[in-house]
C-alpha positions as a Markdown table, in Angstrom:
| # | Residue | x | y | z |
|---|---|---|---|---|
| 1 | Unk | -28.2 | 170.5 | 43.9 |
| 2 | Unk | -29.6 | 172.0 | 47.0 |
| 3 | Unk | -30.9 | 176.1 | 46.0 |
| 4 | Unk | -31.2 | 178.6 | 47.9 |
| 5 | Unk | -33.8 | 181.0 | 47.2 |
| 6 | Unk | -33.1 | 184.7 | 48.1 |
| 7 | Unk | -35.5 | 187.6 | 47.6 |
| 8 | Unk | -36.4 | 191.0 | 48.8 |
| 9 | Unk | -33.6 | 193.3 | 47.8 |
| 10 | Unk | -33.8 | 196.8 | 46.4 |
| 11 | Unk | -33.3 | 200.4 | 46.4 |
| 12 | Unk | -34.3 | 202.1 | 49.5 |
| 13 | Unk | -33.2 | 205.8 | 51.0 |
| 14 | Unk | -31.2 | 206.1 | 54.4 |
| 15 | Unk | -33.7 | 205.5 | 57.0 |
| 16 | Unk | -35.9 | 203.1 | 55.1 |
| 17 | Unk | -36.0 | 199.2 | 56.0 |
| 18 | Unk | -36.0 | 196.3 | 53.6 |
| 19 | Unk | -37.1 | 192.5 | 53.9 |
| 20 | Unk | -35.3 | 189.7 | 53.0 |
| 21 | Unk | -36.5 | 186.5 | 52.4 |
| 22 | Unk | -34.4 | 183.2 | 51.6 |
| 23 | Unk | -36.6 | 179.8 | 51.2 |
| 24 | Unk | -34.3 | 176.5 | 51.8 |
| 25 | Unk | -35.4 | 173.0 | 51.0 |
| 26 | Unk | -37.1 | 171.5 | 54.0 |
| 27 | Unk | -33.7 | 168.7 | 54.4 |
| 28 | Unk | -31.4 | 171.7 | 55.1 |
| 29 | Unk | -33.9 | 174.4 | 57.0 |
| 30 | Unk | -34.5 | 172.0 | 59.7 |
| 31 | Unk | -31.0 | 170.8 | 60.2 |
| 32 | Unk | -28.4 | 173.9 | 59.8 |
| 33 | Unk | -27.5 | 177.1 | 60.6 |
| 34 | Unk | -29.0 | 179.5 | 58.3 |
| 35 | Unk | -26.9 | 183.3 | 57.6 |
| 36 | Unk | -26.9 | 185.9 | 56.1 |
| 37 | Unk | -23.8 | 187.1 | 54.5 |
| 38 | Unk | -22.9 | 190.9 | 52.3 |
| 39 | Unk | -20.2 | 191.8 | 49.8 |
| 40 | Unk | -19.3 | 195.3 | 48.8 |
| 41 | Unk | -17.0 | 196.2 | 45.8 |
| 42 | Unk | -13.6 | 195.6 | 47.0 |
| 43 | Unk | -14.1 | 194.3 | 50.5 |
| 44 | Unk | -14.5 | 190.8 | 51.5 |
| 45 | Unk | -17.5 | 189.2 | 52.1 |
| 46 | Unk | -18.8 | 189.3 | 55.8 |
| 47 | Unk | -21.3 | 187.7 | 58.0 |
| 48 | Unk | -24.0 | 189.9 | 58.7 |
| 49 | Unk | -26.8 | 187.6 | 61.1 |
| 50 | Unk | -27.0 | 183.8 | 61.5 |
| 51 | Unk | -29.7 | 181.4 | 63.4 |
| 52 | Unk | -29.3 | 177.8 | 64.3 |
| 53 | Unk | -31.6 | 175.0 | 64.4 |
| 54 | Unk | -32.5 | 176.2 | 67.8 |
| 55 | Unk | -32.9 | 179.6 | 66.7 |
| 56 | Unk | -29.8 | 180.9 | 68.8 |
| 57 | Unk | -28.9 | 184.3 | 66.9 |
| 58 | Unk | -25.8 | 186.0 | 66.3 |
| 59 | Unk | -25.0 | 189.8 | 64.5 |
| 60 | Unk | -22.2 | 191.6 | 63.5 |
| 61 | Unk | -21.4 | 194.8 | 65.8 |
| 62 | Unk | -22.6 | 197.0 | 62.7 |
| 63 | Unk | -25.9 | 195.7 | 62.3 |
| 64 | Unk | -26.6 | 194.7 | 66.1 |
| 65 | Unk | -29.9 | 196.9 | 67.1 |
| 66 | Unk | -31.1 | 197.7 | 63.5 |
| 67 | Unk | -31.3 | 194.1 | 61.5 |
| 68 | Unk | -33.2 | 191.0 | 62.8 |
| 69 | Unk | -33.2 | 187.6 | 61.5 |
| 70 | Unk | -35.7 | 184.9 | 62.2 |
| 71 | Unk | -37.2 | 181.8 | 60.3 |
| 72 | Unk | -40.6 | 180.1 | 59.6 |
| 73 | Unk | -40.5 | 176.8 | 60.0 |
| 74 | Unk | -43.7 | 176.1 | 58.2 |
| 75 | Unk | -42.4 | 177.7 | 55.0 |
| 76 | Unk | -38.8 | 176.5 | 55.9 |
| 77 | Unk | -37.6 | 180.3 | 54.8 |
| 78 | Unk | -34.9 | 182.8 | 56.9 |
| 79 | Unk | -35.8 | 186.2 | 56.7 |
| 80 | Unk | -33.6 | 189.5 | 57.2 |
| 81 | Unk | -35.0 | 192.6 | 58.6 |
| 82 | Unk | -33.3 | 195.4 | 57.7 |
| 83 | Unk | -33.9 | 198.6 | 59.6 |
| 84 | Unk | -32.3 | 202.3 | 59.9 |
| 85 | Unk | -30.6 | 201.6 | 56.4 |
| 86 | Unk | -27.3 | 202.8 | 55.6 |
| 87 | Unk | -25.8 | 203.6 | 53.0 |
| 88 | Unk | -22.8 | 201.6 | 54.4 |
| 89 | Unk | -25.4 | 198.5 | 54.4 |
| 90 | Unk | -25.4 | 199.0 | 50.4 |
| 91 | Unk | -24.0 | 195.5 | 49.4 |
| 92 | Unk | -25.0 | 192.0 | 47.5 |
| 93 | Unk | -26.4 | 189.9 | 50.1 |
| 94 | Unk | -26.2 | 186.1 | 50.1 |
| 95 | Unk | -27.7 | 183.7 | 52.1 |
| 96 | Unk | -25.9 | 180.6 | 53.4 |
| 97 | Unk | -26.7 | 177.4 | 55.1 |
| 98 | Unk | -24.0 | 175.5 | 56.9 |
| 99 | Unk | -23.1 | 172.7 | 58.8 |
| 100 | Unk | -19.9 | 171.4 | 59.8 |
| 101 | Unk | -18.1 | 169.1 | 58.5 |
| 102 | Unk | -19.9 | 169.6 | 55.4 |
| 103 | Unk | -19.2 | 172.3 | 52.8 |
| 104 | Unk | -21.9 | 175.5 | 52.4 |
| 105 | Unk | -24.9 | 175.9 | 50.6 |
| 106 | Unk | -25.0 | 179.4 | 48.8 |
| 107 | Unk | -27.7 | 181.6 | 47.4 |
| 108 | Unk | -27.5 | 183.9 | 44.4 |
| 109 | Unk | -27.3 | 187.1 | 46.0 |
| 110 | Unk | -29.6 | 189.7 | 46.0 |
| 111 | Unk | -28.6 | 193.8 | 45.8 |
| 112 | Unk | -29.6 | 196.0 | 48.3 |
| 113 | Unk | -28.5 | 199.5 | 47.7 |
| 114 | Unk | -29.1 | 202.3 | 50.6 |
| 115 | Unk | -28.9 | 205.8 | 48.5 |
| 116 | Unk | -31.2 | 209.0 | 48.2 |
């Protein structure tokens, strides 16, 4: 059972910036591409940032400019640097490892909620 460690989340006021952190077993860091994904209450879940193997990023338009993603390979974790929070950002976020053909690894989620 491959786990997915997330960490990080928490209450923060519009402006503020938050830090996630997702540690992956060595087997999968090094191998697939690593994402970050967010559900709100009645909306489907969405992609939020992803990073390959090769460390080729990708956003979605709303967070392009305010959230980064990177990873360190030495502690085989993806992180998720929030900035300019939203209260639109407010959302469970998940981390995911993939690699086609094979199905996703999922974390448990972690809440981030963006009020004052």
């Amino acid at each position: 059972q491959v786990q997915l460690v997330e960490s990080g989340g928490g209450l923060v006021q519009p402006g503020g910036s938050l830090r996630l952190s997702c540690a992956t077993p060595g087997s999968i860091f090094s191998r697939y591409t690593m994402g970050w994904y967010r559900q709100s209450p009645g909306k489907q879940r969405e992609m939020v940032a992803s990073i390959t193997s090769g460390a080729t990023t990708n956003y979605a338009d709303s967070v392009k400019g305010r959230f980064t993603i990177s990873k360190d390979n030495a502690k085989n974790t993806v992180y998720l640097q929030m900035n300019s929070l939203k209260p639109e950002d407010t959302a469970v976020y998940y981390c995911n490892a993939r690699l086609l053909p094979f199905a996703p690894f999922w974390g448990q989620g972690t809440q981030v909620t963006v009020s004052s």
